[in-house]
C-alpha positions as semicolon CSV with decimal commas, in nm:
position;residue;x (nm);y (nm);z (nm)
1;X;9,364;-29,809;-0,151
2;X;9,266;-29,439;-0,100
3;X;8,949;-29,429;-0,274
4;X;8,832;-29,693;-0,075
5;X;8,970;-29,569;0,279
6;X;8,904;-29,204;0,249
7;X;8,553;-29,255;0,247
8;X;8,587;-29,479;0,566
9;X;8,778;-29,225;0,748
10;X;8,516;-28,984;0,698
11;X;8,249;-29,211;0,806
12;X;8,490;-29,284;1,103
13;X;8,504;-28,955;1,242
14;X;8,158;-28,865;1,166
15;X;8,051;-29,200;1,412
16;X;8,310;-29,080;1,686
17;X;8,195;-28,738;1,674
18;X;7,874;-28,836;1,721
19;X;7,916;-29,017;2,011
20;X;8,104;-28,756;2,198
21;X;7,901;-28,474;2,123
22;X;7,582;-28,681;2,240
23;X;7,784;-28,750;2,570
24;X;7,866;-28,400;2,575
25;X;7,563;-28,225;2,533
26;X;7,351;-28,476;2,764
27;X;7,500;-28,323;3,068
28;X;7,421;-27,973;2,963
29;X;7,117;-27,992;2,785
30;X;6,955;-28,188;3,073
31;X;6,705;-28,026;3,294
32;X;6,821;-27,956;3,633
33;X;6,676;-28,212;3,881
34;X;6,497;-28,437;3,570
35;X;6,640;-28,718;3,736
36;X;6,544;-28,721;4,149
37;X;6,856;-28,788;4,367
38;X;7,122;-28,730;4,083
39;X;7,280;-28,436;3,929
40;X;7,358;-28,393;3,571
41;X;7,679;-28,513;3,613
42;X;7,582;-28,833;3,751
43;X;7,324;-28,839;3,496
44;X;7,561;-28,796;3,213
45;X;7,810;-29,059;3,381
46;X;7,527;-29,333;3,386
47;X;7,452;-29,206;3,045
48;X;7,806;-29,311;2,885
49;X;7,784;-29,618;3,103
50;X;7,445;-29,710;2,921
51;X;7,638;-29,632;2,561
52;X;7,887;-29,864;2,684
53;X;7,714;-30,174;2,760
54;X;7,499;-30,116;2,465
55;X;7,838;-30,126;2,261
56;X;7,966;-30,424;2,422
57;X;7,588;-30,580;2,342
58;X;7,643;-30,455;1,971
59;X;7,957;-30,638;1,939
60;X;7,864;-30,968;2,069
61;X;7,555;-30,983;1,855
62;X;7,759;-30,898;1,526
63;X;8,011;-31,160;1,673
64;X;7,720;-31,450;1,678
65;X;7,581;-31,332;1,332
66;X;7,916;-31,385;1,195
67;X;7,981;-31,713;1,320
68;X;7,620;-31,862;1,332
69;X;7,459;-31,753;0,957
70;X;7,752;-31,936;0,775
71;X;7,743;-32,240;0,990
72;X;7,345;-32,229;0,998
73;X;7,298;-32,115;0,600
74;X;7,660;-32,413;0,530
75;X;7,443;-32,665;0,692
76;X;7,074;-32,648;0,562
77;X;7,129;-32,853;0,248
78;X;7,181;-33,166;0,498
79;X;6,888;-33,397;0,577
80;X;7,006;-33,402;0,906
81;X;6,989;-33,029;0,941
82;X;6,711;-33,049;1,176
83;X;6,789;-33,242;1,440
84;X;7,136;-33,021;1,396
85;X;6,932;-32,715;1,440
86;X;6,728;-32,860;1,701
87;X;7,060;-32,967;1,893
């Protein structure tokens, strides 16, 4: 069970880090006044917001792939499969 969750760990961290040092570093590393009206701050909060949603977005994508390929791939030796498809 190690060898196969060490590895995963690792990759684990690696992802999280990631993600917090991009969040991070945005606020600094952005150009006073790039954005008119905002700070960097509020730049950097809209920022994580964005990573957010495009998380959430992520997930229910993966979530349809899982449950439509089976039921799509489990259904195209039927003749009826496409009028099923079409449905």
């Amino acid at each position: 069970m190690w060898n196969y969750a060490i590895p995963l760990l690792f990759m684990g961290l690696a992802g999280v880090t990631n993600e917090l040092v991009s969040r991070l570093s945005f606020e600094y590393l952005l150009p006073e006044n790039f954005y008119p009206g905002l700070n960097t701050r509020e730049a950097a909060g809209i920022f994580g917001t964005s990573i957010k949603l495009a998380i959430l977005m992520n997930l229910v994508i993966q979530a349809f792939k899982y449950a439509a390929e089976p039921f799509f791939f489990g259904k195209a030796a039927d003749k009826n499969s496409p009028q099923l498809y079409a449905r």
